[in-house]
C-alpha positions in Angstrom: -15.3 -34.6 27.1 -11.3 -34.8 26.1 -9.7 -31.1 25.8 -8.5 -32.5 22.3 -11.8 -32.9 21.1 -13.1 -29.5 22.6 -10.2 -27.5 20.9 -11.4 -29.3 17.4 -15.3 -28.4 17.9 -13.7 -24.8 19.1 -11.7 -24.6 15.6 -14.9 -25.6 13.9 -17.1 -23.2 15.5 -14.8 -20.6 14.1 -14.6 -21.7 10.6 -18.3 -21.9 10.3 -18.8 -18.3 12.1 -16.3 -17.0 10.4 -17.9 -15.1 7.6 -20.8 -13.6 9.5 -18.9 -10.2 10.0 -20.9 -8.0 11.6 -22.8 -5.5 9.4 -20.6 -2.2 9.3 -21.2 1.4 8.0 -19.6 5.1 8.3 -20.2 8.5 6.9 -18.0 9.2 3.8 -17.4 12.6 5.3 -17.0 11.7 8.9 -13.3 10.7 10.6 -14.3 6.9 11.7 -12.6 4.6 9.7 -14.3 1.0 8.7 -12.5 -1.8 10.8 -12.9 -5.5 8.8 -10.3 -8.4 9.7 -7.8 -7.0 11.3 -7.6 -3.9 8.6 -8.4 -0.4 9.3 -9.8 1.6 6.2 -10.1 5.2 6.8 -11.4 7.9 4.4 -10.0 11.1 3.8 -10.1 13.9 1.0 -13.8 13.3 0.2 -15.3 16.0 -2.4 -17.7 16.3 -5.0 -16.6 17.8 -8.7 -19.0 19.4 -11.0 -17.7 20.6 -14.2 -14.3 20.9 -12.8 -15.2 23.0 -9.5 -14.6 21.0 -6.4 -16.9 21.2 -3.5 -17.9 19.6 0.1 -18.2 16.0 0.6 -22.1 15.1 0.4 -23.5 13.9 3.4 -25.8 11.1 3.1 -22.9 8.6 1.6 -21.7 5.5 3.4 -18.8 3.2 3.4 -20.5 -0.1 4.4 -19.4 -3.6 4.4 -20.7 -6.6 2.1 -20.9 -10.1 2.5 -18.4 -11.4 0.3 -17.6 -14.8 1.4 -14.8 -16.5 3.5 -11.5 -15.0 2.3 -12.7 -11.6 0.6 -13.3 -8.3 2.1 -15.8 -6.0 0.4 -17.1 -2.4 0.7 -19.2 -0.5 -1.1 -20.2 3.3 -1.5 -24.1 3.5 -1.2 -26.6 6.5 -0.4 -28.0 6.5 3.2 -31.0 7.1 1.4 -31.8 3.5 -0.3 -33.9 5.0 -2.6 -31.1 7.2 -4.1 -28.3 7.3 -6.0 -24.6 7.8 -4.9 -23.9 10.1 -8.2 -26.3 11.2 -10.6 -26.6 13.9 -12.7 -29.7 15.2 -15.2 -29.8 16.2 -18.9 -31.1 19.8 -18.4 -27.2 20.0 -16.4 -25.8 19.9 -20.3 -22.4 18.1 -21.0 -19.9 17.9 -18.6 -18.8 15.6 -15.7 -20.4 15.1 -12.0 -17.5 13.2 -9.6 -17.3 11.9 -6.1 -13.7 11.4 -5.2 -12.3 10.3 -2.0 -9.1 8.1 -0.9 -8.8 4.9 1.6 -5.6 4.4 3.3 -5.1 0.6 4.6 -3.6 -0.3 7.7 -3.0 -3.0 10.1 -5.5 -2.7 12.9 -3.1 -4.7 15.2 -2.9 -6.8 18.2 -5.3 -9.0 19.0 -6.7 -9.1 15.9 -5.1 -11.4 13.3 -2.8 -10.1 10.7 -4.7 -9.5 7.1 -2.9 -9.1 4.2 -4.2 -8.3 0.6 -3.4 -10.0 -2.2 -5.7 -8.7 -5.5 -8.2 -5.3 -5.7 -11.5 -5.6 -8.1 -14.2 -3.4 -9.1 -17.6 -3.4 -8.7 -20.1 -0.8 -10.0 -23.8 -0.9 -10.6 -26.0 1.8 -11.9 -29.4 3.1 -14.1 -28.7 4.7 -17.4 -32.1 6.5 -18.1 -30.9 8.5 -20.9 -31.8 8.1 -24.4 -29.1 9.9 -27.0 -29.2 9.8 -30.6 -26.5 10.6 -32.3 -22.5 10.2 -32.9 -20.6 9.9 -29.9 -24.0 9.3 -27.1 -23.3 5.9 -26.6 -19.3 6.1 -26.0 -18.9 9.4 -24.1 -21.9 9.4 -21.9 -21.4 7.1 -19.1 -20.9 6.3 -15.2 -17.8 5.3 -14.5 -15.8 3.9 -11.4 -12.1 3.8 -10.7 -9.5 3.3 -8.5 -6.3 4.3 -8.6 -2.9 6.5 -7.4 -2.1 3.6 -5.0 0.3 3.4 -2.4 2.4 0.7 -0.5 3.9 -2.2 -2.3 1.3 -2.1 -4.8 2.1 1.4 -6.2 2.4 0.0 -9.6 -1.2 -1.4 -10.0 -2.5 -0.7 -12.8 -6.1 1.8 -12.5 -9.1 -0.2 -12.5 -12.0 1.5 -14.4 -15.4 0.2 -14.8 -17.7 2.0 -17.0 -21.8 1.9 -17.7 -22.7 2.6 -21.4 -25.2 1.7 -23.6 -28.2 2.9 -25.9 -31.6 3.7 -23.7 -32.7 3.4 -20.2 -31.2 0.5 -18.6 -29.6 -1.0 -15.2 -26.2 -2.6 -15.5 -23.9 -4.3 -12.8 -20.5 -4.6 -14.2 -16.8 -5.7 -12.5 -13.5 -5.8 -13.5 -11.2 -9.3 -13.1 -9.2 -9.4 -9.7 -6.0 -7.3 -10.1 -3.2 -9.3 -8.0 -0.6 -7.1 -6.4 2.3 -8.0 -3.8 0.8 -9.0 -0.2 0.1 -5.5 1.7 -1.8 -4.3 4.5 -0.6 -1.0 4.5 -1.5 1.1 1.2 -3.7 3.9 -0.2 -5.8 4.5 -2.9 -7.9 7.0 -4.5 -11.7 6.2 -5.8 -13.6 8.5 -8.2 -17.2 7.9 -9.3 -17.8 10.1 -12.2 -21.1 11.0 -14.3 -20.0 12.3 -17.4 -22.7 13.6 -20.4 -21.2 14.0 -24.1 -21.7 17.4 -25.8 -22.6 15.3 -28.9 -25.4 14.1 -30.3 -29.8 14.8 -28.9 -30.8 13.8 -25.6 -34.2 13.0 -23.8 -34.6 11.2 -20.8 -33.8 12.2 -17.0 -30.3 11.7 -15.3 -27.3 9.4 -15.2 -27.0 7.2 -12.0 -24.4 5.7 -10.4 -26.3 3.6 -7.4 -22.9 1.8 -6.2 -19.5 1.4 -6.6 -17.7 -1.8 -4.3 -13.8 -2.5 -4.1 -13.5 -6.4 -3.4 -10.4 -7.4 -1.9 -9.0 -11.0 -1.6 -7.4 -11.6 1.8 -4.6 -14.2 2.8 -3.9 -15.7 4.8 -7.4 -16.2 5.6 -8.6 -14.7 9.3 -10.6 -17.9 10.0 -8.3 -20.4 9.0 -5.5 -18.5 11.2 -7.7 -19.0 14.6 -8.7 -22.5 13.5 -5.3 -23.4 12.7 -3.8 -21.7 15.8 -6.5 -23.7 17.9 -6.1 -27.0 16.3 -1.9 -26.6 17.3 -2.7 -26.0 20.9 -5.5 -29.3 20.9 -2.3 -31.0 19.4 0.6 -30.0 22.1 -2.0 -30.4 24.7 -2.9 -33.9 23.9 0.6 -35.1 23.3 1.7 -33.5 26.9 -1.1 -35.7 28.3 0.3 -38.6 26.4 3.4 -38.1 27.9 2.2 -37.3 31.4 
């Protein structure tokens, strides 16, 4: 077999492997950061807010990759515990607001691995409303929301995605918000707060507010994949015109 054509099935093996990234996961309140193509996220400042008094970090939450597809990087904030919610927070608790904040900073994760950059931010949150409220103001001020914001690096001026469940009854709902493009950056910060928050108006029945995930999708470019393949498919090039020449 030519080199040529083994540097082209050696760029093709890495295009089609490319998007099986290994399965990754780390404690929201622990100190190892989650390492995905070539970028380092690491989580600081984690607490847990009920009715304005800030306590400890839960444990039992994870940062964990998700198959997004070639080109995006995902991560989502899920209970160790499948069976449980990230956030959730009863009726007999009365009005007020239950919220799991906790900020990412982004950085390169260096050499070997290829440089990432990021291009857009999106939201992703899915959660069970099992709440009935009758009444003015239930169906508008009782929700689980998801947001991030207070970002840093060249996209400092990003506007706060927010991403809220609502609606009449019990019910599951798995909402996102429309990619938010920013300048190229693998170096920046944000913060992400998952909030419960019950109206004081109007008569409830029912059991809790849940908030069962919250995922940031990122778009990446240039692609990882495409950078090996591409780098590959060069050296099959220079290789077989040296040989040419020879």
């Amino acid at each position: 077999m030519s080199i040529l054509r083994r540097f082209l099935i050696l760029g093709f093996l890495l295009v089609v492997a490319a998007p099986g990234v290994r399965a990754q996961s780390v404690a929201l309140n622990g100190s190892t950061p989650l390492v995905l193509y070539g970028l380092t996220f690491s989580i600081s400042s984690c607490s847990l807010t009920v009715n304005g008094i800030a306590g400890a970090c839960p444990t039992g939450m994870l940062l964990q990759n998700v198959p997004a597809g070639r080109g995006n990087i995902e991560f989502a904030v899920v209970n160790s515990n499948s069976l449980l919610p990230v956030v959730s927070r009863a009726t007999s608790d009365g009005a007020g607001t239950t919220s799991l904040s906790f900020v990412i900073t982004v950085s390169s994760t260096g050499a070997p691995a290829p440089s990432t950059l990021a291009t857009s931010a999106a939201l992703i949150a899915s959660g069970v409303r099992d709440i009935t409220c009758t009444g003015s103001g239930c169906v508008t001020n009782t929700t689980a929301t998801a947001s991030i914001s207070n970002y840093g690096g060249s996209v400092s001026n990003l506007a706060t995605l927010t991403q809220s469940l609502a609606g009449p009854g019990s019910q599951t709902q798995t909402l996102s918000t429309a990619a938010d493009p920013f300048t190229p950056d693998n170096a920046f910060h944000f913060r992400e707060t998952l909030s419960l928050t019950r109206a004081n108006t109007g008569s409830y029945t029912g059991l809790t507010l849940k908030l069962n995930s919250a995922a940031v999708l990122f778009r990446a470019a240039p692609e990882p994949a495409s950078i090996s393949a591409l780098l590959v498919g060069l050296a099959g090039l220079v290789v077989a015109r040296r040989r040419r020449r020879s």
